[in-house]
C-alpha positions as CSV (number, residue, x, y, z in Angstrom):
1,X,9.9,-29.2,8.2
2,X,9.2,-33.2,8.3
3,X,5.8,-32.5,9.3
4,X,4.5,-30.2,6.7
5,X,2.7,-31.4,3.3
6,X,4.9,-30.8,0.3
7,X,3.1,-27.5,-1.7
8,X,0.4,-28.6,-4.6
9,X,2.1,-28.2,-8.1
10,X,1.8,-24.8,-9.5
11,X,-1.1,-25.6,-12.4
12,X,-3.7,-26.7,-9.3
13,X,-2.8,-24.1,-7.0
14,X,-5.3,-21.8,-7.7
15,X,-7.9,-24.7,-7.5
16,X,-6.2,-26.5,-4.5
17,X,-6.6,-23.4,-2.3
18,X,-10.2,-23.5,-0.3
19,X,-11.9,-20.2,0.6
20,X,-10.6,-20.1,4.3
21,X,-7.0,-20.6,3.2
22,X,-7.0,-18.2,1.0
23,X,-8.4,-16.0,3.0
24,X,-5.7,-16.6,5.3
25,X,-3.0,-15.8,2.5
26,X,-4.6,-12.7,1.2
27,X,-4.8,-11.7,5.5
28,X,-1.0,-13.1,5.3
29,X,-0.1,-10.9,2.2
30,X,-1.5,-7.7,3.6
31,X,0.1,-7.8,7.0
32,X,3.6,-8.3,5.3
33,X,2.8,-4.8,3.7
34,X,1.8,-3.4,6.9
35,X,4.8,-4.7,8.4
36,X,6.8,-3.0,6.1
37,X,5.6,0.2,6.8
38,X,5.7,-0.2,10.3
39,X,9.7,-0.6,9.6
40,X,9.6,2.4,8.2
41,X,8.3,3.9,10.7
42,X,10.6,2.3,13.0
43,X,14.1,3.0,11.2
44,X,13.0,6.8,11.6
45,X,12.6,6.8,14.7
46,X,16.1,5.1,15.2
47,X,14.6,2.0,15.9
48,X,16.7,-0.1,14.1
49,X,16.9,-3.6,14.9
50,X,13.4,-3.1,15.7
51,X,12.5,-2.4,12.1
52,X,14.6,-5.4,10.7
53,X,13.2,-7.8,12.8
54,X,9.6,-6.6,11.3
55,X,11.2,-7.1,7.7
56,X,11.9,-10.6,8.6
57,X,7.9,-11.4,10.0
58,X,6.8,-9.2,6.4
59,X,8.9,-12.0,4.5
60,X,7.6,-14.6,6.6
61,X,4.3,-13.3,6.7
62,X,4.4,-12.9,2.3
63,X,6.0,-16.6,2.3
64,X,2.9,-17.7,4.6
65,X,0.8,-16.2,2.1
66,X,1.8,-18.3,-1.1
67,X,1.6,-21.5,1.3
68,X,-2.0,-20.7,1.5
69,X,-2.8,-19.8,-1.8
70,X,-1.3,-23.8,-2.7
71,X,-3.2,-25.0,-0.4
72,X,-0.9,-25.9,2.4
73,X,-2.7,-25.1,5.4
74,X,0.7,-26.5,8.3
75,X,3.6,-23.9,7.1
76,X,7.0,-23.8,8.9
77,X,6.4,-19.8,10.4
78,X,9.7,-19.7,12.4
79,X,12.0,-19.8,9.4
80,X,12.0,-17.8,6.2
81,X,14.1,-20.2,4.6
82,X,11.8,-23.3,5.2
83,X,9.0,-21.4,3.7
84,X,11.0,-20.2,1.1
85,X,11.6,-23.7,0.4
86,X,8.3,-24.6,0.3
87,X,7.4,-21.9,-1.6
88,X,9.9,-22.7,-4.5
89,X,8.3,-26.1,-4.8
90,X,5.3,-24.3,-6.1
91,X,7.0,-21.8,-8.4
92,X,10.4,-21.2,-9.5
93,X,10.2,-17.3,-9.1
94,X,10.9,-17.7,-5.1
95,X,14.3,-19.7,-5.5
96,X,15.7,-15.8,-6.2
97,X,15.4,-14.4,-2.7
98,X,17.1,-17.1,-0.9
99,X,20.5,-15.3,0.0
100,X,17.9,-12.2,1.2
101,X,15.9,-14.6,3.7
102,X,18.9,-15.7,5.1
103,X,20.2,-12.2,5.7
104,X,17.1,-11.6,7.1
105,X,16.5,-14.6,9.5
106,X,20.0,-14.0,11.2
107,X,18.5,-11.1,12.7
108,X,16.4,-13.4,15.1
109,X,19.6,-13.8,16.9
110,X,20.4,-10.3,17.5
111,X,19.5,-8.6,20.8
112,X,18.1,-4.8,20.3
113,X,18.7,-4.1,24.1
114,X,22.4,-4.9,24.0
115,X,25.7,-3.0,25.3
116,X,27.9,-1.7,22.5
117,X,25.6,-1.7,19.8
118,X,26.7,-0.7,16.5
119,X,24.7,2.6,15.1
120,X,25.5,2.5,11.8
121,X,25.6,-1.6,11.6
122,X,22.8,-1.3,12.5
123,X,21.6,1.2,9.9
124,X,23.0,-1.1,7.4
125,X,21.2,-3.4,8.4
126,X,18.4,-2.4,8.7
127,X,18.2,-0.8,5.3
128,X,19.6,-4.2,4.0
129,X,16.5,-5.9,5.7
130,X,14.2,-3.7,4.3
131,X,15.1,-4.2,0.4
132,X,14.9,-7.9,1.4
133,X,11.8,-7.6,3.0
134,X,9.9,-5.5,0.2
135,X,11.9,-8.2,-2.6
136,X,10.5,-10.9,-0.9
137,X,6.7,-9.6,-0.5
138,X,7.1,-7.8,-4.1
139,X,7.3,-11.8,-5.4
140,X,4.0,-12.9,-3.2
141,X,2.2,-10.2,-4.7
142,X,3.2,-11.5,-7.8
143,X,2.5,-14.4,-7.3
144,X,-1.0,-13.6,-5.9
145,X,-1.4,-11.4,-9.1
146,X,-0.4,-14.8,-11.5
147,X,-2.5,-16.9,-9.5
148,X,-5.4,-15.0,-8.8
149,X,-5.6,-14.3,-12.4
150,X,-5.4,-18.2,-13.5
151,X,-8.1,-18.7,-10.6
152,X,-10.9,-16.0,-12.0
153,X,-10.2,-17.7,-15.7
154,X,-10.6,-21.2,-14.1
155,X,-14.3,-19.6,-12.4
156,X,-15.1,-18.1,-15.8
157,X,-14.8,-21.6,-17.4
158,X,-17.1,-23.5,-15.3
C-alpha cells in the first residue's frame, strides 16, 4: 500500500475527483451492483463459492469506487482491507465494515474445485458473503449519494 497517495480529505473530495475518475467510480459502483446479482444468481444455482468470491470483487469493486470519487486514481485492488483503509481516511462511515471485508477476503484462499467440500459451509458462507458484500456497496452508494450531492451544490455556487 506504500505506493498509493493517501485519499484527499473528505470536504475536497467532490472537487478533487476529475471527470475521468469519476467516471471510473460511478463504472466502479455499478459493477459491484452487478456483481451482486450475479451471486445471486450463482448461490441458486449451487454455486457457492463461486458467488462469494463475486461478493468479495462487489466490495472491492464499491471500495474502488469511493477511491475515485477522492480523487485517488492508484488504489490497492487485490485487498478489500487496504481499500477499506483508504477509504476510511476519507470518511469515517467505512471504518464499520472492516470485520465484513475480512470475512470476505479470506475467501481468496479457498479452492471451489476441491475434494471434501463442505455444502452447507459453504452455504454459510456464502450467505455471510453476500450481506457483507451488499453492507459494503450499501456504504459507497452512500457515500456517492453524500458526495454527489455536496458536488452539484459546489457547481450551483460557481
Amino acid at each position: 500500500m506504500n505506493d498509493v497517495p493517501e485519499a484527499k480529505s473528505q470536504g475536497s473530495a467532490a472537487a478533487q475527483a476529475t471527470g475521468d475518475l469519476w467516471r471510473r467510480g460511478e463504472a466502479c459502483l455499478e459493477q459491484s451492483r452487478a456483481d451482486l446479482k450475479t451471486a445471486r444468481r450463482l448461490a441458486k444455482e449451487g454455486r457457492h463459492l463461486d458467488g462469494a468470491y463475486l461478493c468479495f470483487q462487489a466490495a472491492v469493486n464499491a471500495l474502488t469506487s469511493v477511491c475515485f470519487f477522492n480523487g485517488v486514481a492508484r488504489v490497492p485492488n487485490h485487498s478489500a482491507l487496504a481499500l477499506l483503509a483508504t477509504c476510511t481516511e476519507a470518511d469515517p462511515l467505512f471504518a464499520a465494515p472492516e470485520e465484513a471485508c475480512a470475512e470476505l477476503e479470506a475467501v481468496q484462499g479457498l479452492n471451489p474445485y476441491g475434494t471434501g467440500r463442505d455444502e452447507a459451509e459453504e452455504k454459510r458462507l456464502a450467505r455471510a458473503c453476500q450481506a457483507h458484500g451488499r453492507a459494503v456497496v450499501k456504504a459507497a452508494e452512500l457515500y456517492f449519494k453524500k458526495i454527489n450531492k455536496k458536488n452539484r451544490a459546489r457547481l450551483q455556487q460557481d
